[in-house]
C-alpha positions in Angstrom: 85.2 131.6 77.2 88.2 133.7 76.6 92.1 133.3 76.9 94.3 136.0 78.5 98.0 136.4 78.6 99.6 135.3 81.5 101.6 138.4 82.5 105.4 137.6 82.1 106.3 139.2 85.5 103.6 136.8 87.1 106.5 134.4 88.1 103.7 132.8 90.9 101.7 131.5 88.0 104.7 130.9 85.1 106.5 128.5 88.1 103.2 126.8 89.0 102.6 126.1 85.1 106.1 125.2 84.5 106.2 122.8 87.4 102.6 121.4 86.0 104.2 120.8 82.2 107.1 119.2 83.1 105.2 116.7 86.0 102.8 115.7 82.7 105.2 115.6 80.1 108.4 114.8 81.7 109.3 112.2 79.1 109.0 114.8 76.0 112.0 115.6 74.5 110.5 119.4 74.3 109.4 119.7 77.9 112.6 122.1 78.7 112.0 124.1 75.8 108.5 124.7 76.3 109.2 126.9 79.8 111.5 128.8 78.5 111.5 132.3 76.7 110.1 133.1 74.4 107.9 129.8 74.4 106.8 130.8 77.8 105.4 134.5 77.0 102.5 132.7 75.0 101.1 131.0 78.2 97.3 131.2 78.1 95.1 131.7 80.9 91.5 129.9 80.1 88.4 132.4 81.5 85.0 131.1 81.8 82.5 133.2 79.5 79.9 135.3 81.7 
């Protein structure tokens, strides 16, 4: 397994990640803040290992 950078001009898969965060953690008090920059630069896409 391996994590990759979500490319910041990928705004497809930022949105879809955003939207996914705040559904699940709606009440946190951080939720905002975490899709936001520069918080949102450091999104990590998970890869199965080969």
């Amino acid at each position: 397994m391996r994590f990759v950078p979500v490319d910041s001009d990928d705004e497809e898969t930022n949105q879809a990640v955003d939207a996914s965060y705040l559904e699940k953690y709606n009440d946190s008090e951080y939720s905002v803040t975490m899709s936001t920059e520069p918080v949102r630069r450091n999104t990590l896409e998970v890869v199965p290992g080969e």
